[in-house]
FILUMRO-456369 format. One record per residue (C-alpha): x, y, z; residue in one letter. Coordinates in steps of 0.1 Angstrom, whole numbers, plus 5000, padded with zeros to 4 digits. Example, Ala and Ser with C-alpha at 12.3 -4.5 7.8 and 13.67 -1.06 7.14 Angstrom:
BEGIN
512349555078A;513749895071S;
//
This chain:
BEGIN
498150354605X;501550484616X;504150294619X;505050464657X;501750254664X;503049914649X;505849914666X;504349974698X;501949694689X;504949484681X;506149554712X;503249494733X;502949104715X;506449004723X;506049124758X;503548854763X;504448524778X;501248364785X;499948284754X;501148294719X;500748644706X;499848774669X;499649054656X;495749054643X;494149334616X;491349414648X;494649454673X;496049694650X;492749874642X;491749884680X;494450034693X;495350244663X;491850384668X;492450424709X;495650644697X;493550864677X;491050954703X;491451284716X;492351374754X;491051594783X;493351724802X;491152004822X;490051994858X;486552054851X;485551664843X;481751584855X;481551824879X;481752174889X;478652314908X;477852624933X;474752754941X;473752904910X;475052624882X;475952304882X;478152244852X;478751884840X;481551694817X;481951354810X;484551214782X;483650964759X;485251004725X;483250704703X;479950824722X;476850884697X;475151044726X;474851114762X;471951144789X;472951324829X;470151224847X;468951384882X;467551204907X;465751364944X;467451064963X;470550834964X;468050514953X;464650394953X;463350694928X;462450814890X;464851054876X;463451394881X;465051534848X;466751374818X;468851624799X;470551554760X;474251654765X;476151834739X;479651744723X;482151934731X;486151984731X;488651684731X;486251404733X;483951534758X;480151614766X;478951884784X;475952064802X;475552354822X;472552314847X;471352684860X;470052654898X;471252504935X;471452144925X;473052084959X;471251754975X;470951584945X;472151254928X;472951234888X;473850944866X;475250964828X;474350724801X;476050694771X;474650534732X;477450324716X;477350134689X;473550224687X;472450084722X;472450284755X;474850154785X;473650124815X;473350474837X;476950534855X;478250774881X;481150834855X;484450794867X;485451124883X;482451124911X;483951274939X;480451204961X;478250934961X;474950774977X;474450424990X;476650154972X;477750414947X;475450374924X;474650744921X;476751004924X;475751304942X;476151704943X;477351844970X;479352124987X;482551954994X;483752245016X;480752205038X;482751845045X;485852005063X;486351965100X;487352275118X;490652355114X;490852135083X;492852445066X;495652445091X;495752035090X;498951865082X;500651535078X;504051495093X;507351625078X;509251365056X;512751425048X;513451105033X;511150745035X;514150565052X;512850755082X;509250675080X;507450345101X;504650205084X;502050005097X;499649815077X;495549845085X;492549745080X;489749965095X;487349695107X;490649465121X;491649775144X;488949855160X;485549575151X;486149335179X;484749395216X;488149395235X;489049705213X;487049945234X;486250145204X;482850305204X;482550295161X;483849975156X;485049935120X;484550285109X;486850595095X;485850745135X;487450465150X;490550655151X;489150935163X;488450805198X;491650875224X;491450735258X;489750425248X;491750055261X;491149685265X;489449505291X;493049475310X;493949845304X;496549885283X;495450165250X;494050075220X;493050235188X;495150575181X;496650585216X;498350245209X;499950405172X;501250665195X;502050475221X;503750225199X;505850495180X;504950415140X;505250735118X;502650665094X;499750395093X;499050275057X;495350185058X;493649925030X;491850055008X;489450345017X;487750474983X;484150304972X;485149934969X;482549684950X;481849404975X;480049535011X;476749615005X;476349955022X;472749885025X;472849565042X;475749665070X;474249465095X;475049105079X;478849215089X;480449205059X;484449205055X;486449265025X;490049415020X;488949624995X;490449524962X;488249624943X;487649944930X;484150084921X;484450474927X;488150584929X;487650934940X;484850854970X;485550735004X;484150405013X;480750395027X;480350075048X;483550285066X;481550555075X;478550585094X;475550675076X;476550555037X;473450725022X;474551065033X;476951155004X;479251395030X;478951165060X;481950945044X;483951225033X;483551425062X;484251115088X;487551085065X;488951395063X;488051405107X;490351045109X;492951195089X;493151475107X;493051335143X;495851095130X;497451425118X;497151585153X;498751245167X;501551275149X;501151015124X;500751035086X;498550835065X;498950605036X;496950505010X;496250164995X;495350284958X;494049984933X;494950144899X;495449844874X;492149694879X;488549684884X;485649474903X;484049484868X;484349454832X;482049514806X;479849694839X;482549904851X;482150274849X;485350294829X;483650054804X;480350204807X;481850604800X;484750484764X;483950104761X;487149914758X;489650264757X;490650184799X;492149824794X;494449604779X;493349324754X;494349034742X;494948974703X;491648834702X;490049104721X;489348984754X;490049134784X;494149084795X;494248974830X;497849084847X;495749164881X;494448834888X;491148974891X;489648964855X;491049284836X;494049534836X;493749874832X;495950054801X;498050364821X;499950374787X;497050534777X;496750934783X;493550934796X;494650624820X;497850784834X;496051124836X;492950944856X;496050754880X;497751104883X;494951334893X;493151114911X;496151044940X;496651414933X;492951504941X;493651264977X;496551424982X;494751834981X;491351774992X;491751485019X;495651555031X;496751185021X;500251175030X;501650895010X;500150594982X;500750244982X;500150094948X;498749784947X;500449524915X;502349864906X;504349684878X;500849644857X;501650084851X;504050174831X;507250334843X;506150684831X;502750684848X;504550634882X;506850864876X;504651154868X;502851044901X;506151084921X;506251414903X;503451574906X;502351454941X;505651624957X;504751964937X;501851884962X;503651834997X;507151754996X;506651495022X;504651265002X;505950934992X;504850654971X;505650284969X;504149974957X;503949634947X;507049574924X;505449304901X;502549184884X;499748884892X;500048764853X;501248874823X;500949144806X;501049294769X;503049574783X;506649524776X;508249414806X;511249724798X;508149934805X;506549814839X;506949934869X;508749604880X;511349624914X;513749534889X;512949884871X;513250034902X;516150214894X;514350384870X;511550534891X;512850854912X;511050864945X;509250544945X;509950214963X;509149894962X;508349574984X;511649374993X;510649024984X;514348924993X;513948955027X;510548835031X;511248495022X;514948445032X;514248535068X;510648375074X;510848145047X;508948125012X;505548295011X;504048024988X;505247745010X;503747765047X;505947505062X;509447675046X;511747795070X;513548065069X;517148245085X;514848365112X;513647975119X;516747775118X;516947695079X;520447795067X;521447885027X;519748235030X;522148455047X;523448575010X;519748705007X;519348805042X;522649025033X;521049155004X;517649255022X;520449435051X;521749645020X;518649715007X;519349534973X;522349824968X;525149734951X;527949634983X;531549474975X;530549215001X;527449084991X;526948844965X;523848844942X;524448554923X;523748364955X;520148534955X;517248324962X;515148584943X;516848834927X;520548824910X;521749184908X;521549514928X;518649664914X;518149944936X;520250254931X;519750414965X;517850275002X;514950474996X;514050244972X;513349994992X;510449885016X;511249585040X;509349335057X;508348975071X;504348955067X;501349205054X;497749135047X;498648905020X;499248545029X;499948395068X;500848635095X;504148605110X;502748455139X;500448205116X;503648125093X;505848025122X;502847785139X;502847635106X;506647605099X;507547555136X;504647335148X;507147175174X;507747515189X;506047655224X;504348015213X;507048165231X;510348055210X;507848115183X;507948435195X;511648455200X;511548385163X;509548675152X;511548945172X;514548805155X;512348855119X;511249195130X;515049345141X;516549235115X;513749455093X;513949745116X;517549765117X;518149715080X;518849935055X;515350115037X;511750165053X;510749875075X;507049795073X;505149605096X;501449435097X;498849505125X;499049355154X;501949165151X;503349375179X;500849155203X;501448875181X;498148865165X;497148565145X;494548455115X;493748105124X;495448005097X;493448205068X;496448315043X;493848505022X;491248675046X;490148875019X;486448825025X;486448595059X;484448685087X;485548945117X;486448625134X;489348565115X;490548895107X;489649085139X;492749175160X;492049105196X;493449355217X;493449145248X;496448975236X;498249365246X;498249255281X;499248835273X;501948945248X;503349245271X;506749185262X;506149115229X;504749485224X;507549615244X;510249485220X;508549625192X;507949955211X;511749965219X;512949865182X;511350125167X;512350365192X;516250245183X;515650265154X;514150625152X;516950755170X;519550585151X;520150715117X;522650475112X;520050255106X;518250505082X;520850595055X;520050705024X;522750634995X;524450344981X;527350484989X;526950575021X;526250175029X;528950055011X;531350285029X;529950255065X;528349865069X;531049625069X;529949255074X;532149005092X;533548765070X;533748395077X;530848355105X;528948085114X;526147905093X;522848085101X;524448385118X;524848695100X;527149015110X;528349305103X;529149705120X;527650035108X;531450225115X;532150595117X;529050765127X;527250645100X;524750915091X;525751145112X;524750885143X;525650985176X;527050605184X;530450565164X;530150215159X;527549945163X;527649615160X;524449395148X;524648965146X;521848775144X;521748395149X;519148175133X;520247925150X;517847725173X;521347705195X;523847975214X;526748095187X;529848235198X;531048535179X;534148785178X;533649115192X;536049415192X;537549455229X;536449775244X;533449965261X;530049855247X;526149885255X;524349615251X;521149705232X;519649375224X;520149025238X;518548705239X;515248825235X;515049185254X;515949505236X;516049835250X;517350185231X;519050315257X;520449985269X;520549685289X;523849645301X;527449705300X;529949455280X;534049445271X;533349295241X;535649025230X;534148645228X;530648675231X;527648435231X;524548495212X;521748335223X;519548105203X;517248285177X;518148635183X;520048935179X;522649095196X;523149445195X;526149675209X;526950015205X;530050255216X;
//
């Protein structure tokens, strides 16, 4: 064994903080013998067919020997032929097939260690039958919709100027009030013209109407837990966990046992969001699987895809049983060409990793890379941290605090999330937003996007002591996702004594103080018509129900949508709000010094980003009473006030001694 390889082993054992960690003889050997397996690095792996040939490769190093079988259906039948495949180049295993093998379904099974694993669809299917058991052969070209060639995602000069808004397919569009015709499926946001009982739009009409950029939908590729056989016992999952990578999810589509129906009805949403202006994102579920020993990583190089523990189980950073091993080649290879293959064949616009920091930092940054080589508009951002530990070093995660060593990806502001709503873990915790003072420091530091700023101290930090971003468009802001309570459920529970509408007044306070900070503001669902969960933090798996939004709340939370229809429009025509340096925030947003408790504010000054306003001023009280604050004298438009925003303005004001009303934000501009 080198000693390159006991080092990194060293390394790996004294990043570990769960348990105590030694260096065993069988680590050593292991992953001394998973550096000396060979790589593949072609495009070719398990498939290439046309009509004449269908040529298959599937890579598995330790293999003794490997059967493709072909079946006439998805399920339900006896392989029709069972072929010996022969070793070839770099740890792979190949077979060329002469004929039109298009309609059928193949499996791989692979001898180690002297027994045969059970059949798999490999890990590079790109087409599968129902529940992904099979994978099938196809003519993806036949799966285009017209005008696929000339399809495009919107322009992105930089992610400060993108909107994101976090969905689910079946919470969009499953329940009755939605209007939508194919409730819970990719063709839900195909349909325009459809509303609620009352009216007002719904599905892809509301996203327009609205005025989000991109919509950054849960996970779409073949997850483990709906059985796409059994639709009709309404089964809900988020989709966290990852069967097929490279296949569209079939309970999303509408006929799971045709293998093109659920790429087709894909590529057909993406494109009609396209066509509406809006990109899509997304949510990609690299560092695990749903299985372990049975997963088709494990069943194609047994053990090569994850991390172990020194006594050779399975290392569990995800929470969920396993972690995969991107330090690996053939792991960051399979993470790289797999959001690349999204990114060509179905037009993905952007990736959201989900627990990012299990990947190393030079995985992500060869997905950065090689996705913009792609479409320089694409962007990619993720969870900045971890479920558990992990045996990778933490000097070599993708963590938010390594964020400054990741070009073009961002991260999750867990700043801001808690100091304005209150702690995520804690449902009665208050927040800035909710009356609970000693978070403005952290509020300040979410407004900078966690960029280093001569007035803002890090040391006062409730989660993070120094500026680890180098630049804004590092940074992704918010108050609630999928994860955990909703803003509206979080406020119920930490404001019980509250009527719904100060509740209210509390979550437009949350949601202006994201939009207008510094970095991408991101938003859940629904919370535009203050959409709730009944109180489920982790919906994962719970009924439609709970997770459904119901759209009738459009025309009972009018003003509710408005606000957010009018911050974003401010926002979007305000690049002042959108900068995209450190430098250029620490020269152009000046907070006031010596405010009140609970009220935070500052001015973007001299046109900041090229803006058309030369100044604005922004305060926010948390305060559950009116706060008097300094304004310069002179000729301002009020943008926001107790409660009501508009972009173009509400009202004239001379500036001078002003009130701001309880739990809000006051806006001006000149």
């Amino acid at each position: 064994m080198n000693t390159n390889s006991v080092k990194a082993i060293t390394a790996m054992c004294i990043g570990s903080l769960i348990m105590p960690c030694y260096i065993t003889a069988a680590t050593i050997e292991r992953e001394a013998q998973y550096a000396s397996w060979p790589t593949y690095s072609g495009t070719d792996l398990e498939l290439d067919a046309n009509d004449h040939r269908a040529n298959f490769r599937l890579w598995s190093p330790e293999a003794e020997s490997v059967r493709l079988m072909i079946y006439p259906t998805d399920r339900n039948s006896s392989a029709s032929e069972t072929i010996e495949m022969q070793q070839s180049t770099d740890g792979t295993w190949t077979v060329s097939l002469r004929g039109n093998y298009f309609g059928k379904f193949y499996t791989f099974s692979v001898k180690h260690n002297g027994k045969w694993l059970d059949e798999t669809p490999g890990v590079w299917a790109k087409a599968v039958g129902t529940n992904g058991h099979r994978a099938a052969i196809i003519d993806l070209q036949s799966t285009n919709p017209e005008g696929w060639n000339n399809d495009r995602g919107p322009e992105v000069e930089n992610i400060t100027d993108v909107i994101l808004y976090e969905m689910h397919h079946r919470d969009m569009s499953v329940d009755p009030s939605s209007g939508i015709v194919n409730k819970g499926k990719f063709l839900a946001l195909t349909e325009s013209g459809t509303h609620n009982p009352t009216g007002e739009s719904t599905g892809i009409d509301h996203l327009k109407e609205l005025g989000i950029t991109h919509v950054h939908i849960l996970p779409s590729y073949d997850y483990n837990s709906v059985d796409e056989a059994n639709l009709p016992s309404n089964q809900y999952n988020w989709g966290y966990d990852p069967y097929n990578y490279n296949v569209p999810e079939g309970s999303y589509s509408t006929n799971p046992a045709d293998p093109t129906a659920r790429i087709r009805e894909m590529k057909e949403m993406v494109k009609a969001l396209h066509d509406a202006g809006i990109g899509v994102v997304m949510d990609v579920v690299y560092n695990h699987t749903a299985d372990n020993d049975g997963s088709n990583f494990s069943l194609t190089a047994p053990g090569y895809y994850y991390r172990h523990r020194p006594d050779g189980s399975y290392s569990d950073a995800s929470g969920c049983g396993n972690e995969t091993a991107s330090e690996r080649r053939q792991m960051s290879d399979f993470i790289v060409n797999s959001v690349k293959y999204w990114a060509d064949e179905y037009h993905i616009d952007g990736f959201r990793f989900d627990l990012m920091a299990i990947h190393d930092i030079e995985t992500m940054n060869r997905v950065a890379s090689e996705l913009k080589k792609i479409n320089p508009s694409i962007f990619v951002y993720g969870e900045g941290w971890t479920a558990g530990d992990s045996p990778l070093p933490a000097d070599r995660r993708a963590l938010k605090e390594n964020v400054a060593k990741m070009d073009g990806i961002a991260v999750f502001s867990d700043d801001l999330r808690d100091a304005v709503k209150g702690h995520y873990s804690n449902a009665i915790d208050r927040g800035f937003a909710t009356g609970k003072p000693g978070n403005e420091e952290t509020v300040k530091i979410g407004i900078v996007a966690s960029t280093a700023h001569p007035q803002v101290d890090y040391s006062k930090g409730n989660n993070s002591k120094f500026a680890y971003a180098s630049a804004p468009t590092q940074i992704i802001n918010y108050v609630s996702c999928h994860d955990d309570l909703t803003l509206t459920d979080k406020l119920a529970k930490s404001m019980p004594e509250a009527s719904e509408a100060e509740r209210q007044r509390a979550a437009r306070l949350a949601q202006t103080i994201v939009f207008t900070s510094q970095g991408t503001p991101f938003m859940f669902a629904g919370e535009e018509v203050f959409r709730d969960k009944k109180g489920v933090h982790n919906s994962y798996n719970s009924p439609d129900s709970i997770n459904a939004i119901d759209w009738s709340l459009k025309h009972s939370n009018a003003e509710q949508f408005n606000y957010y229809k009018e911050l974003i429009k401010l926002r979007k025509e305000h690049p002042a709000f959108r900068m995209t340096t450190a430098e250029q925030i620490a020269k152009h947003l000046v907070f006031d010094k010596n405010t009140d408790e609970n009220v935070i504010a500052y001015t973007l000054r001299d046109n900041a980003n090229g803006d058309t306003w030369k100044e604005i001023k922004v305060i926010f009280n948390g305060n559950p009473k009116a706060m008097e604050v300094n304004v310069a004298k002179g000729n301002w438009t009020v943008i926001a006030d107790d409660g009501q925003i508009k972009a173009d303005g509400l009202r004239s004001a001379k500036g001078g001694k002003m009130t701001v009303a309880p739990t809000s934000a006051l806006i001006l501009a000149r």
